[in-house]
C-alpha positions in Angstrom: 85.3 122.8 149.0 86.7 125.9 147.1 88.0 123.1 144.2 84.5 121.7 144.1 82.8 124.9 143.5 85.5 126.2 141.4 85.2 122.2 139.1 81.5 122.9 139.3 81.8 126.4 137.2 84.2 125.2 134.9 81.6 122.6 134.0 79.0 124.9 134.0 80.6 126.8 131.7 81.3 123.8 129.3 77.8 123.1 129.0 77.2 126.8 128.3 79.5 126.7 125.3 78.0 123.1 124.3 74.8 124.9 124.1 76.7 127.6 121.3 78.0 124.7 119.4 75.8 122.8 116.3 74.4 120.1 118.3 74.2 117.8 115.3 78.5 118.3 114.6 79.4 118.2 118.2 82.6 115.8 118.4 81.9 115.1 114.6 83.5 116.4 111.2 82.3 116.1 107.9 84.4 114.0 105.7 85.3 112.8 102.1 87.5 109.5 101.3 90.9 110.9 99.4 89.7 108.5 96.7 86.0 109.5 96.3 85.6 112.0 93.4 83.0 114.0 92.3 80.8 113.2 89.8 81.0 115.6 86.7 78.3 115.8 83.9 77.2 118.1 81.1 73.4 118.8 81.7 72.7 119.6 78.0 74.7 118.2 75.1 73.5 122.0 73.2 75.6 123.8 75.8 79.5 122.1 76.2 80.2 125.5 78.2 78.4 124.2 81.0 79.1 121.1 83.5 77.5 120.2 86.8 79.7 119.0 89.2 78.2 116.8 92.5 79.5 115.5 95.3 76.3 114.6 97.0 77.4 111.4 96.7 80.7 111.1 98.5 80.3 113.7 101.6 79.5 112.4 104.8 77.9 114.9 107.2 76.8 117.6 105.1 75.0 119.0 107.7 78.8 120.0 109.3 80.5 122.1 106.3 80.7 125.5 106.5 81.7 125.7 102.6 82.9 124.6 99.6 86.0 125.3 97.0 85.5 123.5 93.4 88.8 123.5 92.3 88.7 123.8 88.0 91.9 123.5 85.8 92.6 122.5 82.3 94.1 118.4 82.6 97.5 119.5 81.5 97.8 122.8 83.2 99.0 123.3 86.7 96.4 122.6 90.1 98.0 125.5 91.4 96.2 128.2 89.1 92.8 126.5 89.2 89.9 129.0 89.0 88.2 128.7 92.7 84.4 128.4 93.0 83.4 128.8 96.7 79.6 127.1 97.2 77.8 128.4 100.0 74.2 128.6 99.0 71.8 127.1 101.6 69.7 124.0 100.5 67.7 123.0 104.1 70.3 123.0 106.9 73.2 122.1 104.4 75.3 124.0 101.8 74.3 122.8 98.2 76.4 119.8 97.3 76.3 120.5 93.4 77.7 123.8 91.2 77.5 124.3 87.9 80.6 126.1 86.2 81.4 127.7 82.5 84.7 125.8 80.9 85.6 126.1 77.4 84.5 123.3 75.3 85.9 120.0 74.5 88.7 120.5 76.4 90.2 118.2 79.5 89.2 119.6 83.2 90.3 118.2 86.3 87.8 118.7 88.9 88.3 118.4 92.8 86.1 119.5 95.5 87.2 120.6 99.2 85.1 120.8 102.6 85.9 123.8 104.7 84.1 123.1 108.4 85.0 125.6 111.6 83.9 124.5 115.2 85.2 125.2 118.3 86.2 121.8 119.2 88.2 120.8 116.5 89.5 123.6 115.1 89.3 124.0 111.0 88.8 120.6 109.2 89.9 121.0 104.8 89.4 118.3 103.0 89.6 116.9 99.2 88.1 115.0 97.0 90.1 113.0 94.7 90.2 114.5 91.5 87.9 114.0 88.0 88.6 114.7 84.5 86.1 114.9 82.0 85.8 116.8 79.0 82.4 118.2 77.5 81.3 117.0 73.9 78.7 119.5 71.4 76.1 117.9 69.1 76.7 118.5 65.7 73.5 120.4 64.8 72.6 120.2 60.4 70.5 123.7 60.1 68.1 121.5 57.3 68.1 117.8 56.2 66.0 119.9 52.8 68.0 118.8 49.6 67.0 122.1 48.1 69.1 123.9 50.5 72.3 122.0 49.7 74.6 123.1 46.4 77.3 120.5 45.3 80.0 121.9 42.6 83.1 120.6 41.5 86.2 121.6 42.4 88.0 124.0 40.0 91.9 123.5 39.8 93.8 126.9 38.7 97.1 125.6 38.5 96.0 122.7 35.7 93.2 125.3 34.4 90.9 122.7 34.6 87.9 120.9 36.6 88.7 118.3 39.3 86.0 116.2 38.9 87.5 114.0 41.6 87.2 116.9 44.3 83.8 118.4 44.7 82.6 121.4 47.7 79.3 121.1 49.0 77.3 123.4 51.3 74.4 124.4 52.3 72.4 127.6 52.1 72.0 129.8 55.4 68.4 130.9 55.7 
């Protein structure tokens, strides 16, 4: 009898701390695939200090992480110092699956994204992405297509003391 009462607790108990828990990540874990990667893209081609990294695509469960850590380094530099972005901002129920971060531009980035989920049934859960390299690109931007704003003069050789009319200099006048 005192084993019944004593199994009857215990499980009253359990249910008690079910009733703490998430309901919708009970028994469950977010999750990437080691090969997925996030998908990196530079929202305006005027701007190459800005990229927008999402992994919408690739995380299952959303609804379970905690947080984020974008993990940023230059392609040939070493994982190990990457700068750290945390993401924790609220979109709904679930922590915003996209961040956009300042690199220098047109230069190689690796980019890799980890989950960080906490419950009380299985513990801390970290997982990564695979990672992404991509480099941002700048428009070339002509101030004025005007041909009055453009001066053409030939080159002038000091060592010969004489003009090169083979070289020439052009530019354009700042307004």
């Amino acid at each position: 009898m005192a084993i019944n009462k004593m199994l009857k607790t215990v499980f009253t108990l359990f249910l008690v701390h079910l009733n703490s828990c998430d309901a919708s990540c009970f028994g469950k874990d977010a999750h990437f695939k080691t090969t997925d990667q996030p998908v990196v893209s530079q929202p305006s081609k005027a701007d190459p200090t800005q990229v927008l990294v999402s992994w919408e695509k690739i995380i299952q469960r959303p609804e379970c992480v905690d947080s984020y850590i974008l993990h940023v380094w230059p392609e040939a530099g070493d994982p190990k110092l990457a700068v750290k972005v945390t993401v924790t901002e609220k979109k709904g129920k679930n922590v915003a699956t996209s961040k956009t971060v300042t690199v220098q531009p047109c230069i190689n980035y690796k980019f890799m994204v980890q989950l960080q989920e906490s419950d009380s049934v299985t513990g801390l859960n970290n997982e990564k992405t695979g990672e992404q390299v991509f480099k941002t690109a700048a428009t070339t931007k002509v101030p004025s297509l005007d041909k009055s704003q453009f001066r053409i003069s030939y080159h002038w050789d000091p060592v010969l003391d004489h003009v090169d009319l083979t070289r020439q200099t052009s530019c354009w006048k700042q307004s």
